[in-house]
C-alpha positions in Angstrom: 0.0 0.0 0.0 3.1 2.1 0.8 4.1 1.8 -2.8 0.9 3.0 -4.3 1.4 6.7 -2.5 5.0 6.7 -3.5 3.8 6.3 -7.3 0.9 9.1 -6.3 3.2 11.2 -5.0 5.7 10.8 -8.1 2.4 11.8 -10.1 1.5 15.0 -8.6 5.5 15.5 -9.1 5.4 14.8 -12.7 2.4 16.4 -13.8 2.8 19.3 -11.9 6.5 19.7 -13.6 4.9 18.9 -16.7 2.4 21.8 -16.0 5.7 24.0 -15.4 7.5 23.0 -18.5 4.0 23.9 -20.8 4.6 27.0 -19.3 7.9 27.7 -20.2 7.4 26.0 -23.5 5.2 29.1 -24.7 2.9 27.5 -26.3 5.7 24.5 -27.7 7.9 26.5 -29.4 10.4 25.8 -27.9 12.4 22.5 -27.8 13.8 21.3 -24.5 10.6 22.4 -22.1 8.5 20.9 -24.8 10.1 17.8 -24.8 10.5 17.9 -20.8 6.9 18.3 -20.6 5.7 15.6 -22.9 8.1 13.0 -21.0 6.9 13.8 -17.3 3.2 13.9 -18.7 4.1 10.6 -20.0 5.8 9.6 -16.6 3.1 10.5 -14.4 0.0 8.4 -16.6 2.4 5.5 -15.8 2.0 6.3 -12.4 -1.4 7.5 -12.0 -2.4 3.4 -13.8 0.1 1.9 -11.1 -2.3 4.1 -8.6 -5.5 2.5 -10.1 -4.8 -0.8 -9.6 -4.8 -0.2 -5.8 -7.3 3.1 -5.4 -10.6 3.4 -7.0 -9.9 5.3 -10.3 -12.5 8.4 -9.0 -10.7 8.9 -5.6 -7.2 8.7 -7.5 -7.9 11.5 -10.4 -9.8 13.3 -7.4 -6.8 13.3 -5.2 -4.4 13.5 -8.3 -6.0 16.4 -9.9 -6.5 18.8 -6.6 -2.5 18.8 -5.2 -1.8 18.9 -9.0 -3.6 22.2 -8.6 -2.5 23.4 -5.6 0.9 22.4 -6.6 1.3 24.5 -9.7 -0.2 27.1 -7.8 2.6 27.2 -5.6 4.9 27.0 -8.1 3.5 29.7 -10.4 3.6 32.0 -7.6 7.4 30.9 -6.4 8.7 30.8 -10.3 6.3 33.5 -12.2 5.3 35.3 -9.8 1.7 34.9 -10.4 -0.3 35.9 -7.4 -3.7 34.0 -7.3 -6.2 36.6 -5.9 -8.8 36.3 -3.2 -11.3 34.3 -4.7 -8.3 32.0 -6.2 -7.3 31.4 -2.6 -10.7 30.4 -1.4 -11.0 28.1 -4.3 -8.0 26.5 -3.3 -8.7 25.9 0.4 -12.3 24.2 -1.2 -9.7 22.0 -3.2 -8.0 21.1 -0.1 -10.8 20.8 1.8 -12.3 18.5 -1.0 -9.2 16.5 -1.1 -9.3 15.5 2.5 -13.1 14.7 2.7 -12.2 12.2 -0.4 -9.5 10.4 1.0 -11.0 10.4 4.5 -14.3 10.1 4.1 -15.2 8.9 0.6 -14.2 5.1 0.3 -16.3 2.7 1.4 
């Protein structure tokens, strides 16, 4: 069970460093984020399907998809400076908030 949130953690990794590398791609033109970004995309499906065969495909994207969020979030505002505002925040705390009841609540 230990392995399956090492390979979910190595997916929020990769995807949100894929997510970083789109960005600095702008818009794929050019070569070395573009290729970055289609090999850690590829790297984190491998591990989002070693997830699945453990947790419930739902409560996997779920969880997957809101640190992926809050993640590059972080990141944007640490590497481009990009301040989310107010309502943003909010938002995010709901993701977080979502996140939890998921994983805590949610299975069956």
């Amino acid at each position: 069970m230990y392995l399956t949130y090492i390979f979910l953690i190595l997916a929020v990794a990769s995807g949100t460093a894929s997510n970083i590398f789109a960005k600095e791609a702008e818009g794929f033109s050019k070569i070395i984020p573009s290729f970055l970004s289609g090999l850690t995309i590829i790297f984190c499906m491998y591990c989002l399907s070693q997830v699945m065969k453990t947790i419930p495909a739902g409560y996997t994207y779920a969880t997957f998809a809101g640190l992926c969020i809050v993640a590059t979030t972080i990141l944007g505002i640490l590497r481009f400076n990009q301040w989310p505002n107010l309502y943003a925040f909010i938002g995010l705390i709901f993701i977080i908030i979502g996140v939890i009841l998921v994983n805590l609540l949610g299975k069956n």
